[in-house]
Backbone bond lengths (Angstrom), bond angles and torsions (degrees), N, CA, C in turn:
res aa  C-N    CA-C-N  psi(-1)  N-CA   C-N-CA  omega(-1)  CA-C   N-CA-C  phi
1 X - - - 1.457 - - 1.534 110.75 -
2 X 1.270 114.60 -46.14 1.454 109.57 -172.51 1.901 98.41 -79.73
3 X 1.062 122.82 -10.23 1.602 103.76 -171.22 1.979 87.69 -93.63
4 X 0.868 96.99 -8.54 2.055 87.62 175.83 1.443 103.62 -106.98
5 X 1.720 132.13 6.10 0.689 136.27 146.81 1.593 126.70 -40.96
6 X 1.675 98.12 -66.95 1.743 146.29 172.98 0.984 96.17 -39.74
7 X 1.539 115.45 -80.07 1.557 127.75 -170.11 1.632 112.66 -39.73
8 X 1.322 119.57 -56.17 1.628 131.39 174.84 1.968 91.83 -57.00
9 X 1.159 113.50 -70.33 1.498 83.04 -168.03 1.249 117.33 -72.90
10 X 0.966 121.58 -3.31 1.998 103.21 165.20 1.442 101.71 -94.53
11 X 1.559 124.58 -18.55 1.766 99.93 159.40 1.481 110.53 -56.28
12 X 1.653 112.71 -45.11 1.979 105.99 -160.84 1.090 93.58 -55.10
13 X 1.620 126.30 -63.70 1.622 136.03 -178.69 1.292 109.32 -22.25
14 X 1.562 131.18 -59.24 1.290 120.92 -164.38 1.445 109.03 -75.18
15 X 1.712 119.25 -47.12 1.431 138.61 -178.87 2.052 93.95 -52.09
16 X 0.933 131.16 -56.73 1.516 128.16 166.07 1.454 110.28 -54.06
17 X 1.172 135.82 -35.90 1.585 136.76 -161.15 1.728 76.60 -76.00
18 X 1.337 121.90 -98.71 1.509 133.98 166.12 1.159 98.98 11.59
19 X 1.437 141.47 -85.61 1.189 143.01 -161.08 1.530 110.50 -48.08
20 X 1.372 132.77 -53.40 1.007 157.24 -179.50 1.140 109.59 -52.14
21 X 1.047 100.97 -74.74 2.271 102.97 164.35 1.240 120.08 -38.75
22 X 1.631 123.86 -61.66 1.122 141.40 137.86 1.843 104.76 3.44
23 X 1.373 124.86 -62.70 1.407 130.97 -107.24 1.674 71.58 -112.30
24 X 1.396 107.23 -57.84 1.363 116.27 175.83 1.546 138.32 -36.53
25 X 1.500 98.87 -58.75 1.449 131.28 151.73 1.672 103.70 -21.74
26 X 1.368 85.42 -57.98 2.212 88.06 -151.45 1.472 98.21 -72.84
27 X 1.451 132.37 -38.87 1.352 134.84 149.79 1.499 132.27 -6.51
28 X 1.938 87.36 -60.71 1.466 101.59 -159.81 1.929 87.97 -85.57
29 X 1.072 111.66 -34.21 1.254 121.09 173.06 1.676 110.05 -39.23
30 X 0.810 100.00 -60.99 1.618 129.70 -159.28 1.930 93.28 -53.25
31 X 1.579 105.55 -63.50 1.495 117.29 -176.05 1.794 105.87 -63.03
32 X 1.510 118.12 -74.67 1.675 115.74 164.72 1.412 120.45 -103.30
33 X 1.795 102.70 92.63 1.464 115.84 173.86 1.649 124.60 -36.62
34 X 0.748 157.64 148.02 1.372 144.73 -155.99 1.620 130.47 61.44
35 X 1.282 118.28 -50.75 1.152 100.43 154.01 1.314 155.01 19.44
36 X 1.343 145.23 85.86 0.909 121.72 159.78 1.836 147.18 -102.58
37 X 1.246 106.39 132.50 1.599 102.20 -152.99 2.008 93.99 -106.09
38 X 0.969 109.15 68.94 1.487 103.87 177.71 1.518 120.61 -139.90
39 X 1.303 128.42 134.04 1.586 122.91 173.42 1.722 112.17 -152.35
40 X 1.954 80.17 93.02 2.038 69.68 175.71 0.995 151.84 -49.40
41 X 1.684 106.37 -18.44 1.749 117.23 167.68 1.124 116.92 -56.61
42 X 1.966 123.34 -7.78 1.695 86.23 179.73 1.411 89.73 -127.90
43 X 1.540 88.74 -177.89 1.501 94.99 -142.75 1.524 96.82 -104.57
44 X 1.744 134.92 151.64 1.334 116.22 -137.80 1.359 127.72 -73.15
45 X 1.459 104.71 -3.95 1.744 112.31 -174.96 1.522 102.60 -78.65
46 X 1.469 107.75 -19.58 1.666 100.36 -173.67 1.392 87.29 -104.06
47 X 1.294 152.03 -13.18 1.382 129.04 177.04 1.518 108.02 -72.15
48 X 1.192 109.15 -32.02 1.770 128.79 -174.35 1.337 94.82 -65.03
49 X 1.019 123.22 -55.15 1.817 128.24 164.45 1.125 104.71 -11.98
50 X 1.613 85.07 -101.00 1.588 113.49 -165.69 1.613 120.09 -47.65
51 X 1.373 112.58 -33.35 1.339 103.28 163.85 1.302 138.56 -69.71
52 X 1.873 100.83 -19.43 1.592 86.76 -179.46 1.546 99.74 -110.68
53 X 1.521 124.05 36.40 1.329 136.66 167.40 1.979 98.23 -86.06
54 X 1.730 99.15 -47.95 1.276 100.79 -168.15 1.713 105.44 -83.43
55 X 1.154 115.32 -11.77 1.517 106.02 168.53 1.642 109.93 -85.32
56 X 1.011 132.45 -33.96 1.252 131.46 158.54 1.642 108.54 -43.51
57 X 1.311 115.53 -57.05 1.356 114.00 -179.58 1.628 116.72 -46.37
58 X 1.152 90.69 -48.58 1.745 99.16 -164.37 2.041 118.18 -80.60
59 X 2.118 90.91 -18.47 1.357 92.52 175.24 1.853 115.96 -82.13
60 X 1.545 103.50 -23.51 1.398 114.13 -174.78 1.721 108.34 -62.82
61 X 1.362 99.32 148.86 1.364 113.79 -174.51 1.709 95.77 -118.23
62 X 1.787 99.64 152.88 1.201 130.08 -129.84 2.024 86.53 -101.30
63 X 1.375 100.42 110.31 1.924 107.15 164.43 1.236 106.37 -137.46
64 X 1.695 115.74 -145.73 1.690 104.84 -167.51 1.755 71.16 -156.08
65 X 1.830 101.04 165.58 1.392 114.42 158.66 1.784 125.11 -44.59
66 X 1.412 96.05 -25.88 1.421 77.43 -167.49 1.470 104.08 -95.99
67 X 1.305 128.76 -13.03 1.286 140.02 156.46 1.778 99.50 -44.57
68 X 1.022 118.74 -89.02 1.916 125.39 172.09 1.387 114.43 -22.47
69 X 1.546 111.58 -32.38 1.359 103.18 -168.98 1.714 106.57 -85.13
70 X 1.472 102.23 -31.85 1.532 108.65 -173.87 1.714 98.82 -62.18
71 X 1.379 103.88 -66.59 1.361 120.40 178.62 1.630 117.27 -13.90
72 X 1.583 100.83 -44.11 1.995 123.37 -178.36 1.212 112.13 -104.10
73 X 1.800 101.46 46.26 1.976 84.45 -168.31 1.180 150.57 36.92
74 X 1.269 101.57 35.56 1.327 102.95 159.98 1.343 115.25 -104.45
75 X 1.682 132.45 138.04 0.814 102.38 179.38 2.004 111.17 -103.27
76 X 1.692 118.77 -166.73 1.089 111.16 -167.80 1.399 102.45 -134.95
77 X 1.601 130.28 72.15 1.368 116.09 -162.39 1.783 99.83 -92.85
78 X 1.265 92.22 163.76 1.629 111.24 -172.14 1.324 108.01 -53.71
79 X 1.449 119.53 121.38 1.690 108.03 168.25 0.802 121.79 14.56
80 X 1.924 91.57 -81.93 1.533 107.73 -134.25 1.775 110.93 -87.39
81 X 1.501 123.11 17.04 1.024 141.21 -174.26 1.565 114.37 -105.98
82 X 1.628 112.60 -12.70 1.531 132.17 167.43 1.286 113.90 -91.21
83 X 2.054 87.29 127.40 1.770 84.22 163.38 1.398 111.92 -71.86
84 X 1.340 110.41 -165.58 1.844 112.43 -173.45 1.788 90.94 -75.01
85 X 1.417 121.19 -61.77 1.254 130.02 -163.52 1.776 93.63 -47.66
86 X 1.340 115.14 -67.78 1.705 94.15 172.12 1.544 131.94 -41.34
87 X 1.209 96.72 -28.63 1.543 91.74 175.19 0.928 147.05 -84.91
88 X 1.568 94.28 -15.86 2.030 116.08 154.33 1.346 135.65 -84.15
89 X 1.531 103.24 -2.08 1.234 141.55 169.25 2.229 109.14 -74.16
90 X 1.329 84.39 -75.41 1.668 82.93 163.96 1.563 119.52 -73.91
91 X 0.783 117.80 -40.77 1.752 127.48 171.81 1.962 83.13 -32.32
92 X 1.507 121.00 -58.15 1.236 110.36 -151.23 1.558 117.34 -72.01
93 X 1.745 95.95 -31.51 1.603 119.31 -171.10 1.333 114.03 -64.63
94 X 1.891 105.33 -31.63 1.693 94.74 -179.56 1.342 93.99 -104.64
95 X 1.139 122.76 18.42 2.109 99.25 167.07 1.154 89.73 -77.83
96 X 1.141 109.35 -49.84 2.012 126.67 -142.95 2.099 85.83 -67.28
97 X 0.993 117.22 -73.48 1.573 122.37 -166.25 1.461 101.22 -58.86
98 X 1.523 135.48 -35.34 1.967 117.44 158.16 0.825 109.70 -89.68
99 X 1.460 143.69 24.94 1.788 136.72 177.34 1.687 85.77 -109.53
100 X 1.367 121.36 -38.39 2.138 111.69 173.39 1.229 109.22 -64.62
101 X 1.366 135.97 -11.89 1.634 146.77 169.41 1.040 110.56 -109.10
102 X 1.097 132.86 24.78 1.545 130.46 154.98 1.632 113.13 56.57
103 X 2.023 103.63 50.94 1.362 113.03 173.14 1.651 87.44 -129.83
104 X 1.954 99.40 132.32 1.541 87.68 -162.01 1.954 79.76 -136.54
105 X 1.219 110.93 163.64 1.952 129.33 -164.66 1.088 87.95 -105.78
106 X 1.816 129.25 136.74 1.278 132.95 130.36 1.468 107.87 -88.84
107 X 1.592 105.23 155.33 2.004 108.99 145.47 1.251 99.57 35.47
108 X 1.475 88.87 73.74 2.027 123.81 169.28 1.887 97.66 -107.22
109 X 1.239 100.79 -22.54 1.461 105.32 -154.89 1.790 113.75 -49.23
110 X 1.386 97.43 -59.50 1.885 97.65 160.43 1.122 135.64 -19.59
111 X 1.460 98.72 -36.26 2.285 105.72 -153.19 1.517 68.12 -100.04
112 X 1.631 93.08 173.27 1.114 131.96 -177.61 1.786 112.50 -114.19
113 X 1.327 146.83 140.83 1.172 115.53 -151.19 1.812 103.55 -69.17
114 X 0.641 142.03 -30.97 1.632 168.02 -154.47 1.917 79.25 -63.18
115 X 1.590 97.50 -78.52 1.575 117.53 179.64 1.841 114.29 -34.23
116 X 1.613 97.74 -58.07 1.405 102.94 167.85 1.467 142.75 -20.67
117 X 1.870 77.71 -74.23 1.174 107.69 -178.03 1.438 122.32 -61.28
118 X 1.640 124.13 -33.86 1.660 144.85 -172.25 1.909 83.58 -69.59
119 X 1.290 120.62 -72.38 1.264 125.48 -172.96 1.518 109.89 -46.29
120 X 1.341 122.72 -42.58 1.465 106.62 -176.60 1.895 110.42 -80.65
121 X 1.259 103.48 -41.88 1.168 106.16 168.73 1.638 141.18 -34.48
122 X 2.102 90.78 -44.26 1.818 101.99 -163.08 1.751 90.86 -112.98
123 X 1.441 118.39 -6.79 1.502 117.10 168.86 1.558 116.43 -143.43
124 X 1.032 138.38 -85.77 1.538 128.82 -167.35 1.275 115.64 -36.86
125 X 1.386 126.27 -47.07 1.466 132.66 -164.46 1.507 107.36 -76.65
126 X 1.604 122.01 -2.61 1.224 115.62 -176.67 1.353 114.76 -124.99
127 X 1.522 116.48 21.87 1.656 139.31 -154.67 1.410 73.44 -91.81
128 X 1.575 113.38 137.75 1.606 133.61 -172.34 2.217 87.20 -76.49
129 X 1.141 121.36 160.82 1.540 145.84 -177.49 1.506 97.58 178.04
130 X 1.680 90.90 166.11 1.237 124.39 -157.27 1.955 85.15 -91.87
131 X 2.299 102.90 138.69 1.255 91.98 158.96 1.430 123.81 -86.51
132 X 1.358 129.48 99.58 1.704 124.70 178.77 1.445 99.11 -163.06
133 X 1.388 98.56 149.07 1.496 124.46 -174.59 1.756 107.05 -57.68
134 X 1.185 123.02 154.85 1.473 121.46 175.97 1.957 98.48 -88.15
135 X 1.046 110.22 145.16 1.343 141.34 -158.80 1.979 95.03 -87.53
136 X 0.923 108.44 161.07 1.387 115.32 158.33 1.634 126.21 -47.99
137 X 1.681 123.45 106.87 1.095 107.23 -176.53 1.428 113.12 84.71
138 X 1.635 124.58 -0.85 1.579 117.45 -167.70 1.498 86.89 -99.18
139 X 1.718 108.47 169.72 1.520 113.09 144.53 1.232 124.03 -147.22
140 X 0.909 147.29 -134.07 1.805 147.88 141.49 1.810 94.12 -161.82
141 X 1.225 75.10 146.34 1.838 92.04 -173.07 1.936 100.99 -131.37
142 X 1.359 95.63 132.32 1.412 115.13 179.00 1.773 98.05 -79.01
143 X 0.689 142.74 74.78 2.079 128.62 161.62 1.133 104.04 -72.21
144 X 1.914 110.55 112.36 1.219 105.86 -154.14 2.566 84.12 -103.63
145 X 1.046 114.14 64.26 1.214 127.65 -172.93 1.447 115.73 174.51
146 X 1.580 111.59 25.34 1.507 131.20 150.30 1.393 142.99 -109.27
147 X 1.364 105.35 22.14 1.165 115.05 -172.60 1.675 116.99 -82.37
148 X 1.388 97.27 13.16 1.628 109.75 -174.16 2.049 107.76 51.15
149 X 1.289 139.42 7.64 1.281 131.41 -171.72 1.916 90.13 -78.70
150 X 1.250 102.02 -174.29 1.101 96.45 -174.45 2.068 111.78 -98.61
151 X 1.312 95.22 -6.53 1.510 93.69 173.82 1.157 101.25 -80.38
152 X 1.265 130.30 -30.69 1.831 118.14 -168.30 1.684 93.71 -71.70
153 X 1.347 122.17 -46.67 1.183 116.37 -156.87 1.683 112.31 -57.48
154 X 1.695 97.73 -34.98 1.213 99.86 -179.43 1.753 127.07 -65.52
155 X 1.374 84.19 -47.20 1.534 108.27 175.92 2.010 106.73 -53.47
156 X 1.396 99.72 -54.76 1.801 98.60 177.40 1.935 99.30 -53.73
157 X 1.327 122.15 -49.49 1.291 110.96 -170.65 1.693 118.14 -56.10
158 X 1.512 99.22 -46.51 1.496 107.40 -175.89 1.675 116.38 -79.63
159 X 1.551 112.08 -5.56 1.207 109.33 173.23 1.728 125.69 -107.92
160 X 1.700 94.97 -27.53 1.204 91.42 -152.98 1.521 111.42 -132.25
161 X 1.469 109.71 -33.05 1.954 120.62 154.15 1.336 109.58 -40.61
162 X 1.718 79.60 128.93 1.314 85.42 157.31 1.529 117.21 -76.09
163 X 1.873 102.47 -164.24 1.745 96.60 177.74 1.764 94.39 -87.72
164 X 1.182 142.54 -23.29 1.396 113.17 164.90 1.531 116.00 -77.90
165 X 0.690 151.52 -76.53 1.632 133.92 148.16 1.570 99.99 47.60
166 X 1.881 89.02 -96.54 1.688 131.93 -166.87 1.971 101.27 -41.82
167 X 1.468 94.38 -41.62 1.900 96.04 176.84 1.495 116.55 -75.30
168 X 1.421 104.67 -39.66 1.884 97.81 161.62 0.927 109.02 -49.49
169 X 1.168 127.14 -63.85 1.711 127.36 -142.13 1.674 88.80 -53.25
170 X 1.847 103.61 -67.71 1.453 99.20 -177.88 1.531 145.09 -29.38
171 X 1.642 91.18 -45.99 1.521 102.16 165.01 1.819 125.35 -60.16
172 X 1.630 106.33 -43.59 1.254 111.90 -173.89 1.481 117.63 -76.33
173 X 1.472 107.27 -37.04 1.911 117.18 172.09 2.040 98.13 -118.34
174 X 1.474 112.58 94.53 1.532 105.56 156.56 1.087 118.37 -86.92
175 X 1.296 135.96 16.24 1.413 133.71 174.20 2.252 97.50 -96.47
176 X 1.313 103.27 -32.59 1.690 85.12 178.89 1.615 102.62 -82.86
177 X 1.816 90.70 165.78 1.288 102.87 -175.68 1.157 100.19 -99.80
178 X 1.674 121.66 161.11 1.689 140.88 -155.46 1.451 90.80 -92.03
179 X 0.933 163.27 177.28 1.495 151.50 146.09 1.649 93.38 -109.20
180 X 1.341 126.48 139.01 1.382 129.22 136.57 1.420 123.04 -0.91
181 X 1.263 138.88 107.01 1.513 137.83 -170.59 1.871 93.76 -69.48
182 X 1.218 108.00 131.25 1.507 122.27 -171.49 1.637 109.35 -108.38
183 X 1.094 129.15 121.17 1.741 118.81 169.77 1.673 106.60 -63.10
184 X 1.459 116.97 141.34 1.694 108.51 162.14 0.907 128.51 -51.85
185 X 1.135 142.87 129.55 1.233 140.71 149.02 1.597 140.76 -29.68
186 X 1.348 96.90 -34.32 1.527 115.23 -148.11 1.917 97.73 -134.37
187 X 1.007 99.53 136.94 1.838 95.48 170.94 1.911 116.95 -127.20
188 X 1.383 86.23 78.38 1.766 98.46 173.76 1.210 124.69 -110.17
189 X 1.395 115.53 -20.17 1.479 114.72 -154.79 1.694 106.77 -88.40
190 X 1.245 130.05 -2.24 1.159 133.34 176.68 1.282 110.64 -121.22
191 X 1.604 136.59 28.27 1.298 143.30 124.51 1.037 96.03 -113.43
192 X 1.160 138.20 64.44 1.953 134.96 125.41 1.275 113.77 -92.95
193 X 1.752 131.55 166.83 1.030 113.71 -167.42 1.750 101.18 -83.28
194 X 1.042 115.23 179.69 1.187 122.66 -166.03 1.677 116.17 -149.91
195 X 1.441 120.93 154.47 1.258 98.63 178.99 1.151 136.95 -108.21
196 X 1.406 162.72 -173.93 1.271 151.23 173.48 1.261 101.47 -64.99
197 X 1.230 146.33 62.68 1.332 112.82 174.79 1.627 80.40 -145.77
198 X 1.994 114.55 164.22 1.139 135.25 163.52 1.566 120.17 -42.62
199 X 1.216 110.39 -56.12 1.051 113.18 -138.59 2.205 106.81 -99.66
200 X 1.563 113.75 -19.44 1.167 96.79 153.06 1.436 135.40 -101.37
C-alpha cells in the first residue's frame, strides 16, 4: 500500500512538473512567438530550470551596476572629489556588495585604486545588464583586460600572460607587438571576493 502510495505521488509530481513546463513555455511563447524553448536531453527538473531562468531573463528590465549600487545606498561620488582613503573605502563596499551577488573583478592589478575606481565609475559600472538575481551556481565576471581593444590586449600581455599565452598570441596575430613582460604594480586582485569555482 504505501509503495502505490509513492508511485501516485511521483505520478501527481511529474503530471504537476508537466504542467509547469507547459505553463512556462506558453509565457515564453507569449513574449517571442515562434520560439522554440525545448530540449529532450534534459531531464524535467532541469528543463523547469532552464526555462524559468530564461523567462526571468526575458522578463527583467535593462540597468547597469551602478544603477544597483545607488538603488542600495551606496553612493557614487565623482573621482575627483575623493580622497585616496575614501576611495579604498568604496573600492571595498562595491567589491564586497557585487561579490554577495555573484559579480566578481579580474586584472585590477595595473590600476591604481584612484585609476580603478575613475574606470569603474566613468565605464564598467555603467555597462547596460539584465535586472535579476544570479541563479544557483551563476556569475558574471568583470575582466577588466577583455575588452578585445588593443590597449587591453596589450596591457593583458604585459601584465598578466603567461610565456605560453605571450607565444600564442604571437603565433596567431604576428603583426601585434609582444610588449615587455611588466611586474604589477598593485596587489588587489587576490583579496577580492571570489567564487567557488576552479577555474577563476
Amino acid at each position: 500500500m504505501k509503495e502505490e502510495g509513492g508511485r501516485l505521488s511521483r505520478h501527481l509530481e511529474a503530471v504537476e512538473q508537466k504542467a509547469r513546463i507547459e505553463a512556462l513555455k506558453a509565457k515564453l511563447l507569449a513574449i517571442e512567438p515562434g520560439m522554440v524553448y525545448h530540449n529532450s536531453d534534459l531531464p524535467p527538473e532541469l528543463e523547469e530550470a532552464f526555462l524559468a531562468r530564461v523567462l526571468a531573463v526575458e522578463q527583467a528590465e535593462e540597468t547597469s551596476y551602478f544603477d544597483v549600487l545607488l538603488e542600495n545606498g551606496i553612493t557614487l561620488p565623482e573621482p575627483a572629489s575623493l580622497t585616496d582613503s575614501e576611495i579604498d573605502d568604496l573600492l571595498h563596499t562595491i567589491f564586497t556588495f557585487l561579490g554577495a551577488r555573484n559579480v566578481y573583478f579580474l586584472h585590477t592589478d595595473h590600476l591604481s585604486d584612484r585609476e580603478l575606481y575613475d574606470y569603474l565609475w566613468s565605464d564598467v559600472l555603467r555597462e547596460p545588464t539584465m535586472d535579476m538575481p544570479m541563479g544557483p551556481g551563476s556569475l558574471f565576471c568583470f575582466d577588466l583586460t577583455s575588452s578585445g581593444s588593443e590597449q587591453d590586449t596589450q596591457i593583458h600581455l604585459a601584465y598578466y600572460a603567461d610565456d605560453c599565452e605571450r607565444e600564442s598570441h604571437a603565433l596567431e596575430w604576428p603583426e601585434d607587438p609582444i610588449p615587455e613582460k611588466k611586474a604589477l604594480p598593485f596587489d588587489r586582485d587576490r583579496h577580492l571576493p571570489k567564487p567557488d569555482v576552479d577555474w577563476f
